[in-house]
C-alpha positions as CSV (number, residue, x, y, z in Angstrom):
1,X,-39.5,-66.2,140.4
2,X,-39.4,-69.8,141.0
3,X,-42.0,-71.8,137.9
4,X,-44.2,-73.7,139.4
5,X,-44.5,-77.1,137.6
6,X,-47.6,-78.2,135.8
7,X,-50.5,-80.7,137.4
8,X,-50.3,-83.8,136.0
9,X,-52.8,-84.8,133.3
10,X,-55.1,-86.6,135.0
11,X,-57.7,-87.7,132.3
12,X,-56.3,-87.3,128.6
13,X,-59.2,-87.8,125.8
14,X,-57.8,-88.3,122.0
15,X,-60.3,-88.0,118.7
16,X,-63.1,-89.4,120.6
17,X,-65.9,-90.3,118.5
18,X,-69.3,-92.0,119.5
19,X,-71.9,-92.6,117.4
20,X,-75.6,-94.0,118.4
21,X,-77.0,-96.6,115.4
22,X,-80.4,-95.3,113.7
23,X,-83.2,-97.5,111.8
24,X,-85.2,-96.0,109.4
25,X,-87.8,-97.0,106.8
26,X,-87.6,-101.2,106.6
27,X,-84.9,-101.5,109.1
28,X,-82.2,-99.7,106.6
29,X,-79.6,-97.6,108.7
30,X,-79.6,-94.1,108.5
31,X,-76.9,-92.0,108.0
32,X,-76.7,-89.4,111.2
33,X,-74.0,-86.8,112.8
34,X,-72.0,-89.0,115.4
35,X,-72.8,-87.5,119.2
36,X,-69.3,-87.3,119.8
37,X,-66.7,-86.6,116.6
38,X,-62.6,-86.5,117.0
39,X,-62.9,-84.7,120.6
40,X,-60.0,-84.1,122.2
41,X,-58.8,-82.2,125.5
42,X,-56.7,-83.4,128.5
43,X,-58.2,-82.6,131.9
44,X,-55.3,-82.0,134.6
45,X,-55.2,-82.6,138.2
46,X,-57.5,-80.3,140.6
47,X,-58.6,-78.4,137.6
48,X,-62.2,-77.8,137.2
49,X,-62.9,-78.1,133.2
50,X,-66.3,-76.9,132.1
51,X,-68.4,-78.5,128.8
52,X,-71.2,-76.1,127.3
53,X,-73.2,-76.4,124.5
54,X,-76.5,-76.3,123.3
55,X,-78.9,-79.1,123.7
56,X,-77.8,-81.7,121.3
57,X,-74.2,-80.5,122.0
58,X,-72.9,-84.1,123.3
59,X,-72.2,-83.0,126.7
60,X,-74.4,-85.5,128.6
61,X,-72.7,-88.5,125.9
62,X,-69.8,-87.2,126.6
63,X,-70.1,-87.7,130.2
64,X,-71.9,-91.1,130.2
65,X,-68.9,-92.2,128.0
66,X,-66.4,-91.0,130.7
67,X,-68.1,-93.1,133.1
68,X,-67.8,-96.0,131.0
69,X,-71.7,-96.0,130.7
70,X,-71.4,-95.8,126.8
71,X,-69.2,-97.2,124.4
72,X,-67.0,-94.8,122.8
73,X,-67.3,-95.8,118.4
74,X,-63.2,-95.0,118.2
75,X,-60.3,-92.9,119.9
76,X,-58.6,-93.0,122.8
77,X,-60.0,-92.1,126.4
78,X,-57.5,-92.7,129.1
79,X,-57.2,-92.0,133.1
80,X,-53.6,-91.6,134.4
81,X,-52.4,-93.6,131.4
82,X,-54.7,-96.4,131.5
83,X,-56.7,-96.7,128.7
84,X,-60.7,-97.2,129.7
85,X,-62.2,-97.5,125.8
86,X,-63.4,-100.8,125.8
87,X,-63.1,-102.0,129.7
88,X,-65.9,-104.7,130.3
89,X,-67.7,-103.8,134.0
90,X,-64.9,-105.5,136.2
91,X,-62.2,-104.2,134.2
92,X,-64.5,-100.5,135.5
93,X,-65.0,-101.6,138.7
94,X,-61.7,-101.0,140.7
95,X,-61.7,-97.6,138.9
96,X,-65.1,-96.3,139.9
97,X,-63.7,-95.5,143.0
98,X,-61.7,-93.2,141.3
99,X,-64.0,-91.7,139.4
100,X,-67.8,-90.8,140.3
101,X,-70.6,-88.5,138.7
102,X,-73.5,-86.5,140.2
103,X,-76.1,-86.5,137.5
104,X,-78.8,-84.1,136.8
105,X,-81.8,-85.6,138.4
106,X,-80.8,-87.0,142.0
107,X,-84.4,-88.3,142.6
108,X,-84.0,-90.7,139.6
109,X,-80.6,-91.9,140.9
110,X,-82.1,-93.1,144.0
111,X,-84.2,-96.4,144.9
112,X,-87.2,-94.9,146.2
113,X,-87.8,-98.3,148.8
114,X,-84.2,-97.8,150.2
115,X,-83.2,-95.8,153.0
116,X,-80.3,-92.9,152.5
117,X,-78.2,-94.4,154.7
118,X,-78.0,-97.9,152.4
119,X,-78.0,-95.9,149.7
120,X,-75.1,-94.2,150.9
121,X,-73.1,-96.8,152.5
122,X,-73.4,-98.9,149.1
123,X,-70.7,-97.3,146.8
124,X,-68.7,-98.2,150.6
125,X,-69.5,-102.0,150.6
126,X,-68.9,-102.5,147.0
127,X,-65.6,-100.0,146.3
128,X,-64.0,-99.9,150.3
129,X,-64.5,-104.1,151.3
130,X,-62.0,-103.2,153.7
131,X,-64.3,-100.9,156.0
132,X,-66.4,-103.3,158.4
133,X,-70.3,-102.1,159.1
134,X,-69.5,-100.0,161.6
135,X,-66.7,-97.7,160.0
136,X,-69.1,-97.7,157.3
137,X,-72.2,-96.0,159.4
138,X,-69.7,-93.8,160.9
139,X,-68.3,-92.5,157.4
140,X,-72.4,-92.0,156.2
141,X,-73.0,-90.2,159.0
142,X,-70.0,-87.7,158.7
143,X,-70.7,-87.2,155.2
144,X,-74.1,-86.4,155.8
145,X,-73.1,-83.6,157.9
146,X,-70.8,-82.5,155.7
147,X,-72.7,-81.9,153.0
148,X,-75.8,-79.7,155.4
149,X,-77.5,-82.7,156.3
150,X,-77.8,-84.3,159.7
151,X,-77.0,-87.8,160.1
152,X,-80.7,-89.0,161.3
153,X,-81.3,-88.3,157.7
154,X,-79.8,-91.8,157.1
155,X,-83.2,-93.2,158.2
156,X,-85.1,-91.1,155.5
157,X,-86.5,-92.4,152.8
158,X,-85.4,-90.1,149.2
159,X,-88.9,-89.2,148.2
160,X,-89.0,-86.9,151.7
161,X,-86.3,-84.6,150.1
162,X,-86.4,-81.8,148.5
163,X,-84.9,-81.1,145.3
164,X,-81.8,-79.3,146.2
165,X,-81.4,-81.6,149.2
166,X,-81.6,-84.6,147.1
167,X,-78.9,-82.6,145.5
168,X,-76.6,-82.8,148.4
169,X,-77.2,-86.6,149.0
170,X,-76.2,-87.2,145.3
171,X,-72.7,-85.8,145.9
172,X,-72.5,-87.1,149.1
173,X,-73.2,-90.1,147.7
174,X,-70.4,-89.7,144.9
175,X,-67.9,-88.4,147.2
176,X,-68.8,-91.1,150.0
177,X,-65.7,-93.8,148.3
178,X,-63.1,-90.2,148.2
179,X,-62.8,-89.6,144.4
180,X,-60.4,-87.7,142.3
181,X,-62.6,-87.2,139.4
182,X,-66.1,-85.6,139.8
183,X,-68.0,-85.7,136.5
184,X,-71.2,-83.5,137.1
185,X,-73.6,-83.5,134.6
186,X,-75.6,-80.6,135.0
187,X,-76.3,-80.7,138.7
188,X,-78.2,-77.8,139.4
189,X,-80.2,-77.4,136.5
190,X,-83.4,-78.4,137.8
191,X,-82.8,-76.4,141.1
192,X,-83.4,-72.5,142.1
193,X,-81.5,-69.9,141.6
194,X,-80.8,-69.8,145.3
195,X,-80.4,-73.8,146.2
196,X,-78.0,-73.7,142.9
197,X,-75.7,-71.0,144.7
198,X,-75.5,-73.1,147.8
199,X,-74.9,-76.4,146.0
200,X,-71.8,-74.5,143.8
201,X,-71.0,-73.0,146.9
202,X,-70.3,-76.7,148.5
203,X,-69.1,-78.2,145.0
204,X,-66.0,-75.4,145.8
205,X,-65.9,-76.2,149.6
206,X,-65.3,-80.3,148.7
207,X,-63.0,-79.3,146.0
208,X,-60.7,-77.1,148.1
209,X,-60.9,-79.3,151.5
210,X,-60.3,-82.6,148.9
211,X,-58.3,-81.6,146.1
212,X,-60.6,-82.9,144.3
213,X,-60.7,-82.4,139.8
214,X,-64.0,-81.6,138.1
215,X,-66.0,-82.3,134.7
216,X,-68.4,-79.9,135.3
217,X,-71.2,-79.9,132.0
218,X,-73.7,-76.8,132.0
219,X,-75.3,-74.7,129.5
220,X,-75.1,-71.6,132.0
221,X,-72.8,-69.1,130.8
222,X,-72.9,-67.0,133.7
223,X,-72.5,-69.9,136.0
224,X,-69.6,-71.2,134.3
225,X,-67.6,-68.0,134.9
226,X,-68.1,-68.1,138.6
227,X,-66.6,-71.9,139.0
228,X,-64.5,-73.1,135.8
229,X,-60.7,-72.6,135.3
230,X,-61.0,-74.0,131.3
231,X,-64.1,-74.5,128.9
232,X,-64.8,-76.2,126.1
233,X,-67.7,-75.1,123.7
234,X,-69.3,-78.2,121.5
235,X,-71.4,-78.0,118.7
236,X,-73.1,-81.0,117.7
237,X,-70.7,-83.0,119.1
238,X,-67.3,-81.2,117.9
239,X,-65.2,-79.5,119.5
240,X,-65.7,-75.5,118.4
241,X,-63.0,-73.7,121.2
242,X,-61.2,-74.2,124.0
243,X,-59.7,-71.8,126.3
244,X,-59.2,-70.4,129.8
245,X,-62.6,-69.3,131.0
246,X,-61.8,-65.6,131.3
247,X,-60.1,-65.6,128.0
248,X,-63.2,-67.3,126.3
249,X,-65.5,-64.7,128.3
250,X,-63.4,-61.6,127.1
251,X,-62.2,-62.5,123.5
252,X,-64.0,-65.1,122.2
253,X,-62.5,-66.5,119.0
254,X,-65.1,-68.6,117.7
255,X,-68.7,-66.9,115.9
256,X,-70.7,-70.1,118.1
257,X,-69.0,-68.9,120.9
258,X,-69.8,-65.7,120.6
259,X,-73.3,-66.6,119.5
260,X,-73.3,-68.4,123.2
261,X,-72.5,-65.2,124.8
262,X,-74.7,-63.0,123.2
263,X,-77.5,-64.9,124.3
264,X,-76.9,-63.6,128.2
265,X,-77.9,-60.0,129.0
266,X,-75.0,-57.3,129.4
267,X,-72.6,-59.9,128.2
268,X,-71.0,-56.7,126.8
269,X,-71.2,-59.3,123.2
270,X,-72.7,-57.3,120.4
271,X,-76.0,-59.0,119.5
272,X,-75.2,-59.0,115.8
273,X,-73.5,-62.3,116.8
274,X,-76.9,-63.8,117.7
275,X,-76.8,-67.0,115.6
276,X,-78.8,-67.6,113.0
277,X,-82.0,-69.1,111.9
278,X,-80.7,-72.4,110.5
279,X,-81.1,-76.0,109.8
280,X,-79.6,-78.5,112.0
281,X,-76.0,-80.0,110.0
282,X,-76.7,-83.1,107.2
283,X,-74.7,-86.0,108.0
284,X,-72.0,-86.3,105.5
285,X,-71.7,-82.4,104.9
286,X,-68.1,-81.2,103.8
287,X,-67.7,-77.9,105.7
288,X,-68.2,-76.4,109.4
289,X,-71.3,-77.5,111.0
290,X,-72.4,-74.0,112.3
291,X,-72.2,-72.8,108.8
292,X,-75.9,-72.3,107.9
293,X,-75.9,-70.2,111.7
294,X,-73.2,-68.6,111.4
295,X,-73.4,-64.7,110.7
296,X,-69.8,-64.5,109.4
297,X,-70.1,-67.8,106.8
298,X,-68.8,-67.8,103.4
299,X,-68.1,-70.4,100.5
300,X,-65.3,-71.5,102.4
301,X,-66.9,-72.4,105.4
302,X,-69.7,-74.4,103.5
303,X,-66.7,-76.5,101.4
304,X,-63.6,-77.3,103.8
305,X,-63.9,-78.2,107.3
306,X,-62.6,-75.7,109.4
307,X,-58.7,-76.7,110.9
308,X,-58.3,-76.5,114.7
309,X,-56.0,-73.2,115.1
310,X,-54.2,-73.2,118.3
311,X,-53.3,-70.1,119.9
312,X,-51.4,-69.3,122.8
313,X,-52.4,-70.2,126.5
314,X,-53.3,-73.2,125.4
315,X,-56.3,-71.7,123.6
316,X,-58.2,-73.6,120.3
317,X,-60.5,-72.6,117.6
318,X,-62.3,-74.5,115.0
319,X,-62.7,-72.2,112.8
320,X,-61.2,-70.5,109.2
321,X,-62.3,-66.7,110.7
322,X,-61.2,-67.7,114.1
323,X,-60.3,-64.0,116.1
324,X,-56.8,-63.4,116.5
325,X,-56.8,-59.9,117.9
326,X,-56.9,-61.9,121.6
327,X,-54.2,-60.5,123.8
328,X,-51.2,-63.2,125.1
């Protein structure tokens, strides 16, 4: 059988750390858990790589400090080899048509006085110089179509949307300058459960017809399985396991991971591996942070952090009781 050769790394993230500065009592600094601490993962062409986590995780930091919309504290975060930590706004600005993000509430994203269509054609003036007016109109108007809407919708104003249309314009909108890198931060959260099927549905259309890689950040389990090829499970900003997404759903490794899953009805997860009632982690503490939530903790796991043990298929754990009775 002839080996079909790997996809190409396309966005390569090493010990990523980012960490927000705190004032307490008469302006002294507080010591606080960085939202982001020695993450590290590649992302590889047309892949679709999903981030879960609890609230607090770091997802949404760690997409904002993709987009260059937050500095990153240390590490290295780099697209096709070019290193972005550190990249003043027209250093970013050549690159943004590279990379784009739908975020989680499309009504915010919009200027309510603007029309869709200038909202739209925008990203086109300032990323594709090259298109004159009219190839611009043109290109709104297709998109708009291709996304479910019609292109008289151009003239609408984004307070006559609904939510999961103003869904729809907010990718449109991101895929408007033809991306290779769709970060989506939570995009259906805030949206039924049928307008989420139908905006997942054309998430997988755009991604098939335009080869397109995605970041896709959600704390929907369920969800998760039905469009990710890889996940990556955070916990107060470190990395806790990594593996292919039916691997992770079958045999997970990690006690948070399995917490996760135990959480979502006939998960098949024994709910003994509920987490715990716990505190949230002390800055400074020596062991794993899901220690005083984690069922299976000892003395171990409260003095050394836990090493990241890789497995096979590419698979991670951050964790000293990590399971190894995973098949290859």
């Amino acid at each position: 059988m002839k080996k079909v050769p790997a996809a190409p790394v396309l966005l390569s993230v090493r010990q990523l750390r980012v960490e927000f500065a705190s004032r307490g009592l008469l302006w002294r600094r507080q010591a606080q858990l960085p939202a982001l601490d020695g993450l590290s993962f590649d992302l590889a062409a047309g892949e679709i790589l999903a981030v879960v986590g609890e609230s607090g995780s770091g997802k949404s930091t760690l997409a904002r400090t993709l987009m260059g919309l937050q500095a990153a504290t240390a590490g290295s975060l780099s697209y096709r080899g070019q290193e972005l930590r550190g990249l003043g706004k027209k250093q970013w600005r050549p690159l943004r048509r590279h990379i784009q993000m739908v975020f989680q509430d499309p009504a915010a994203s919009f200027n309510p006085r603007r029309r869709i269509g200038q909202a739209l054609a925008e990203p086109l003036q300032a990323l594709r110089p090259e298109l004159d007016a009219a190839e611009r109109t043109r290109r709104v108007a297709a998109m708009l179509e291709r996304v479910g809407l019609s292109a008289a919708d151009a003239q609408r104003r984004p307070q006559e949307f609904s939510g999961g249309q103003a869904q729809r314009l907010a990718i449109a909108r991101a895929l408007i300058v033809e991306p290779e890198l769709l970060v989506c931060d939570e995009p259906v959260s805030a949206l039924d459960v049928s307008v989420q099927a139908q905006i997942i549905n054309l998430l997988l259309e755009l991604k098939r017809e335009r080869g397109l890689t995605l970041l896709f950040i959600a704390h929907d389990l369920p969800l998760v399985r039905h469009v990710a090829d890889r996940v990556l499970v955070l916990y107060y900003g470190r990395l806790m396991e990594q593996a292919a997404v039916e691997t992770l759903f079958a045999y997970p490794r990690h006690p948070y991971t399995r917490a996760l899953l135990a959480a979502i009805p006939d998960s098949g997860v024994d709910a003994q591996c509920r987490a715990l009632d716990g505190e949230r982690p002390a800055p400074g503490m020596p062991g794993c942070l899901f220690t005083a939530r984690c069922p299976m903790a000892d003395e171990q796991c409260a003095r050394r952090p836990p090493p990241s043990r890789r497995f096979a298929g590419n698979s991670l754990a951050a964790c000293h009781y990590a399971r190894e009775d995973v098949p290859a």
